[in-house]
N, C-alpha and C positions, 0 to 999 in steps of 0.2 A: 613937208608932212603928207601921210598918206590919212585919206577918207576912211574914215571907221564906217561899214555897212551901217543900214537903220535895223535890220535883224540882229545884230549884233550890237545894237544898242540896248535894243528890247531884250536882250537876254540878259545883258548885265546890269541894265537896270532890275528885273528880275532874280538876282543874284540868290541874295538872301532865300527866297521863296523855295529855288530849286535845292539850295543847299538843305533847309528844311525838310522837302520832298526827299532828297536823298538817304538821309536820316533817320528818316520814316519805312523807309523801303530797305534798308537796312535792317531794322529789329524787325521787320519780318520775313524777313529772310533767317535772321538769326534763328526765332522761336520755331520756325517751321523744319530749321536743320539740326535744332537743340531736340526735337522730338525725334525724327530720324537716327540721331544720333543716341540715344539713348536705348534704341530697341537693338533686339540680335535678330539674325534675317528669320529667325523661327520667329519671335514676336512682330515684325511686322505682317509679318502673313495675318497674327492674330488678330493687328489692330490695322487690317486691310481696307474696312469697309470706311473706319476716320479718317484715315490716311488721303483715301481716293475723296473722302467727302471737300476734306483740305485742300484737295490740288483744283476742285472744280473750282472753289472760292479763290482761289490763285492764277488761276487759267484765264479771266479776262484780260488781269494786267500785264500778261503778257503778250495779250496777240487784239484786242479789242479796245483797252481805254486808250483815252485821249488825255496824256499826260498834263497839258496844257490847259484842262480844263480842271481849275482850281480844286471846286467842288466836289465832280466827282475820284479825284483821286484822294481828297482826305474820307469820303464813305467807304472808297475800296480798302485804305489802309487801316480802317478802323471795323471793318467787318474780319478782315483778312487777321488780324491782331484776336480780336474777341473769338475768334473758333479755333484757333491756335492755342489759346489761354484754355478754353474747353477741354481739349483733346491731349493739351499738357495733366491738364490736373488727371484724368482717365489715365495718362499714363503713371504720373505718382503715385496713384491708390495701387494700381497695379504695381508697384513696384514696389511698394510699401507692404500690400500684398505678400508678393514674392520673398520678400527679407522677413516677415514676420514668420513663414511658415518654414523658412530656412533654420529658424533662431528656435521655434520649435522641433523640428529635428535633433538639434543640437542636443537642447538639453534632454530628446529622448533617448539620445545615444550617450550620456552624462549620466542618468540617472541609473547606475548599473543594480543588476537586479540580485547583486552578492556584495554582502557587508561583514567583511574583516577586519576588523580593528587593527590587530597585531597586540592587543593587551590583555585579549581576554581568552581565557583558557577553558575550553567545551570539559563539563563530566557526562559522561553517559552516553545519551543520542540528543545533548543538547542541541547541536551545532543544526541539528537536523529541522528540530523544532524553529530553532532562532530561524534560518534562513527562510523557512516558509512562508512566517508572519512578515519577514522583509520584502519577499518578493511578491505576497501579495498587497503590502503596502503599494512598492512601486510601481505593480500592472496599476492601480490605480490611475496614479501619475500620470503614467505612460497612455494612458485609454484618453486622460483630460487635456492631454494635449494632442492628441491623435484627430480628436471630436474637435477640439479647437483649428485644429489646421481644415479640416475638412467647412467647419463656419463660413473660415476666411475663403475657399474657394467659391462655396455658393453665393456669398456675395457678391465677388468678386465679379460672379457667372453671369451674376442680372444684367451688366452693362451689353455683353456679347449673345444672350438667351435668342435675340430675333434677328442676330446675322444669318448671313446664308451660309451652302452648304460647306465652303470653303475654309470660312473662320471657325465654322464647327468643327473641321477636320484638327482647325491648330486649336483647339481649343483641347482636343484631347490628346492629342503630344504634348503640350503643356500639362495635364492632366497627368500621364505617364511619366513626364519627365519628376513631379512632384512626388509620383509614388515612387521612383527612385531613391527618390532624398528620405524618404520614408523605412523603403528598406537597406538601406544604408544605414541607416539610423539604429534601427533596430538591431543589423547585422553585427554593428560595431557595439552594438549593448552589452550581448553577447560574448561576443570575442574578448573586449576587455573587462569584462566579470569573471571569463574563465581564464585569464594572463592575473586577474588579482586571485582568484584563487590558487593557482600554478606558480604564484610568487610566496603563499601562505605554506605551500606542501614543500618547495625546491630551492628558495633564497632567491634572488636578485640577481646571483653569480659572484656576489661582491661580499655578501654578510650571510651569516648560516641563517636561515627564518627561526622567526618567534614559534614556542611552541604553541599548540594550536589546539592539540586533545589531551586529555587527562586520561592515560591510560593506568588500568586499577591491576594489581596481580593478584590473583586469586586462586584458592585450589577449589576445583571444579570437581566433582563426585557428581555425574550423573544418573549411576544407575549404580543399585548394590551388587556387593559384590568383587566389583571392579577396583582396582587400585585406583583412587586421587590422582590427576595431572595436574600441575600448577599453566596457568591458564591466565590471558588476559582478558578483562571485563571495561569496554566493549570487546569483541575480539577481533582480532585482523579484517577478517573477513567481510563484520561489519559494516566497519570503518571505508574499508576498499568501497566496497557497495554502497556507503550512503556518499560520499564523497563523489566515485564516479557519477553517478544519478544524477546529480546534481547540473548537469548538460542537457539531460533529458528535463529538468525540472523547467531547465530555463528556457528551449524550446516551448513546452508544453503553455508556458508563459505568456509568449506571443502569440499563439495560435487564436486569439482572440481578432487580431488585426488581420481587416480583408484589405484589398487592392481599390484605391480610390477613383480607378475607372469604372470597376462594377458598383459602389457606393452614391457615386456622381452621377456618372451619365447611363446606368443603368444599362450596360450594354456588355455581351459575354467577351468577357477579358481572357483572350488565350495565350494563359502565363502560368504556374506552378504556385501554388500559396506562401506564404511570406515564411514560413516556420519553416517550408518544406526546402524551400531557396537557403534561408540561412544555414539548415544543418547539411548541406550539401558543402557550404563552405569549403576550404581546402585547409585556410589558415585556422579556423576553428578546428578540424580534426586535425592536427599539427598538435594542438593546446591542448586538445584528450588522451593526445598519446602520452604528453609532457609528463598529464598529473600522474595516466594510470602508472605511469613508469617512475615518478616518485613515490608514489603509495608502495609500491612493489619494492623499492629502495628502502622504503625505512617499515616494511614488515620485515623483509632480511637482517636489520639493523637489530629490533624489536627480537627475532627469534634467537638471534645472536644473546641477547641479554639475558632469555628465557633460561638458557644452558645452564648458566653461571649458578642456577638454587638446585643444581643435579647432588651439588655437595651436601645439600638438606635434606635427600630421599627417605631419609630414615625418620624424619619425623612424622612424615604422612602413611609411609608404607609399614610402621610395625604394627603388627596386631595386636589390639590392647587386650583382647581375650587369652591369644597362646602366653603374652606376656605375665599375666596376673597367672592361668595356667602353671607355668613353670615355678613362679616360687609357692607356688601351692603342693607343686610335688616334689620340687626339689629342698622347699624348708631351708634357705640359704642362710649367713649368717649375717649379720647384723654389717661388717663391711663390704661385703658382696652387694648387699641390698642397698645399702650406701654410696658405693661406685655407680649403679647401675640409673640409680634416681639422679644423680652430681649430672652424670651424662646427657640425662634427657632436660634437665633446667639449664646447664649449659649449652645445650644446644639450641635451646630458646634463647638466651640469652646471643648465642651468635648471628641467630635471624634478624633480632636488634638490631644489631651494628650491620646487620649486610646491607639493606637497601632501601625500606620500609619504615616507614615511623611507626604505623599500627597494624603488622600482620596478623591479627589477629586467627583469620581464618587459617593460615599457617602454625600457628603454634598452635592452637586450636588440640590438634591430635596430639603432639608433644606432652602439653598442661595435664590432658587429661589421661595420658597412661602416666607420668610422674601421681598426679593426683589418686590414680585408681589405687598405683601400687605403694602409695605414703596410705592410703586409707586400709589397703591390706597390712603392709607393718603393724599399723595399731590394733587389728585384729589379732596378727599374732601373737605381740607381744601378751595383750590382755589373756590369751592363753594359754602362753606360757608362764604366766604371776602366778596361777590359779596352782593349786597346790595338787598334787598329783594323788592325794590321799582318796579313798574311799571316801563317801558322803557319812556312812554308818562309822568309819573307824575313825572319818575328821570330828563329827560331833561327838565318840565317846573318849575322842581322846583329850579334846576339850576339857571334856567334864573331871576327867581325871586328872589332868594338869590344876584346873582349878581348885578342885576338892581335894587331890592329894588318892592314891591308887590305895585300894582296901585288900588287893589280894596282891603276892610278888609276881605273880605270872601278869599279873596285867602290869604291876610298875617297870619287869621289864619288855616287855612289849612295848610302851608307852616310851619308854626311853630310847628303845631304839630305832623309832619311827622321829623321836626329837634328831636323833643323832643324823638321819638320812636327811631329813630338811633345814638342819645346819650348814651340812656339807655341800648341799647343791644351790645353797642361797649364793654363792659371790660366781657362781656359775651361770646362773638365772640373771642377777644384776648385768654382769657382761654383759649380754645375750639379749637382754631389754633395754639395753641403754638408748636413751634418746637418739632418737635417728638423725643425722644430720651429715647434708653432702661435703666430700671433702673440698677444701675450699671455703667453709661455710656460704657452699650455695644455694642456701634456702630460698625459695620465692622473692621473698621480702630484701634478699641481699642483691639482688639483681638488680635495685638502683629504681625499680619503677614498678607496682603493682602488677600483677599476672594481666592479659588484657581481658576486657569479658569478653565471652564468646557470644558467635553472632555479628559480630562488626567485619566492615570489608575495609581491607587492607587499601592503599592510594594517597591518602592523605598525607602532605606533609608541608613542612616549613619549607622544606628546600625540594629542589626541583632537577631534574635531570631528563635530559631528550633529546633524540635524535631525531633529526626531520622537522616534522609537523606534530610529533607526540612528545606526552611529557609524560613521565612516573614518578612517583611520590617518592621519596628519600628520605631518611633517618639523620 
């Protein structure tokens, strides 16, 4: 058998203890390489002054204690623990910190500052309206979590406010690096407001888009004289212009957001404003050219349709003065005059069926020379009933019809003014016969009341559009 040393006795009689000791000096090793390991080499710079404060409390047991003495290596290991637990929690706030203002980013680049349904269909310059009150909803939003992340900064600040000049330095690349995630944020607000509007104007690529505007057609007169253009209300141009804008609107938006190194640390930030960066974007003007070049597509689409009532010219362009003129001199006959009226209710009647449920403003000119010239009919007729007799020779010839003629010169006189208004009565009757268009298309036979005037055309059951506009249908 060989002699076991008495030092080596002593140590494994000691066994347990060291094993213990080992143990101990383990989990601090762990905590102090779990904080290490948790930062990126920019945040340790941050968290330089804890870091170095750590290694001083570490620094004995590696080069100064006396492992052997019981005592003090459970104070080392128990100091060494308790500042490591310190400088970890420092790091969790900070890093909790970090993720909260990340998760506020997010949703400020979620919160887009254009709201399209796909169900609801703009009249006028609703579209214009709506969006305004939405986007000043959302700058709201967006300003309460803007205000919210910069909170969490300043608190954040107080742990590192009396480091030196070094951690100050990472304190605002950390700082910048946040206002990145900020205009990021914002950038991407942006971009995908105008990719959801550029999906409301151009489709998906996959399904045609929902209509979007109520386009009205309308005959426009705006100055006497001039011939009526049939016209759309809003017009093209409108349209173009409130929609383009709509880029500039949502710029104009942000321009409220400054750069969180001048808000923070109060020092000239030589950088370009947050509004002025985003609309420089590349992929953003990419998505302005998209829309302007869809708006541009379905104005061409739109004027294309405009052609199609060139067949109706005749209702807006006749003149209802030369019209009533003419049979005032020309005294035409009862189916001439009847042709001519058939013409002008049918062809209200074709406006009907073209495109429109209530063109009113369309037929509008049509109703009212049919109407002038059925109201000239009834003048005429009324004076052609009228007896063509002298006033003096109507009343005495009356008197002599009734009483009977006292001398023969006047019975025949009397008689033969009987004889002339026999002969012309089935001539007269013809000639005044109730007017009525061939076809019997009277107003009333057209299946729906004349429309009243004053009402703008657009409305309808059914819907028809190209693009991003709709027009009302019959």
């Amino acid at each position: 058998m060989f002699e076991i040393p008495h030092y080596v006795v002593e140590v494994y009689e000691r066994k347990e203890d060291l094993r213990n000791l080992r143990e101990n000096l383990l989990l601090v090793a762990r905590d102090y390489n779990r904080i290490i390991s948790m930062l990126s080499p920019e945040e340790r710079g941050l968290f330089r002054e804890r870091i170095r404060y750590l290694d001083r409390k570490i620094q004995p047991g590696l080069k100064k204690l006396h492992w052997s003495l019981k005592g003090a290596s459970t104070v080392f290991i128990s100091e060494c623990r308790l500042h490591a637990s310190k400088v970890q929690n420092i790091v969790n706030e900070y890093k909790a910190a970090t993720l909260a203002i990340a998760r506020r980013a997010q949703q400020m680049s979620e919160a887009l500052l254009v709201r399209i349904t796909g169900k609801r269909v703009y009249n006028d310059l609703e579209f214009e309206e709506d969006q305004k009150d939405h986007r000043d909803l959302v700058q709201k939003k967006l300003v309460t979590f803007h205000e919210g992340s910069i909170a969490i900064m300043r608190q954040t600040y107080e742990v590192f406010k009396n480091d030196g000049p070094e951690v100050q330095q990472h304190w605002f690349n950390y700082t910048v690096r946040m206002n990145r995630m900020m205009e990021d944020a914002l950038r991407l607000n942006v971009k995908w407001s105008l990719m959801e509007l550029s999906r409301a104007i151009n489709g998906d690529g996959k399904t045609s888009p929902n209509p979007l505007f109520r386009v009205k057609v309308i005959l426009q007169d705006n100055s006497p004289g001039q011939t009526p253009q049939v016209a759309f209300s809003p017009s093209l141009l409108q349209l173009a212009s409130m929609v383009n804008d709509i880029s500039t609107h949502l710029i104009s938006s942000i321009t409220v957001f400054r750069h969180l190194p001048e808000i923070l640390i109060r020092r000239k930030f030589a950088r370009d404003p947050i509004s002025v960066l985003v609309e420089r974007d590349e992929d953003i003007k990419k998505i302005q050219t998209q829309i302007s070049s869809g708006m541009q597509n379905n104005a061409t689409l739109l004027q294309g349709y405009l052609k199609t009532w060139d067949v109706y010219r005749e209702i807006w362009e006749v003149n209802k003065d030369a019209f009533i003129n003419r049979y005032r001199h020309l005294n035409p006959l009862v189916s001439s005059f009847d042709a001519d009226t058939a013409r002008l209710w049918q062809a209200s009647h074709s406006t009907l069926r073209h495109g429109v449920q209530d063109p009113c403003e369309l037929l509008l000119p049509c109703s009212s020379s049919a109407a002038r010239a059925t109201d000239f009919g009834k003048r005429a007729a009324a004076e052609r009933r009228k007896p063509r007799f002298p006033a003096n020779v109507k009343s005495d010839c009356g008197k002599q019809l009734k009483w009977g003629p006292k001398r023969q010169s006047v019975f025949v006189q009397v008689g033969c003014l009987h004889s002339s208004a026999s002969g012309d009565l089935p001539l007269r009757a013809a000639s005044t016969r109730p007017s009525r268009c061939r076809g019997g298309c009277r107003p009333e036979a057209l299946g729906s009341p004349l429309p009243s005037p004053g009402l703008v055309p657009g409305g309808g059951s059914q819907l028809w559009g190209c693009g991003g506009f709709i027009l009302g249908r019959g």
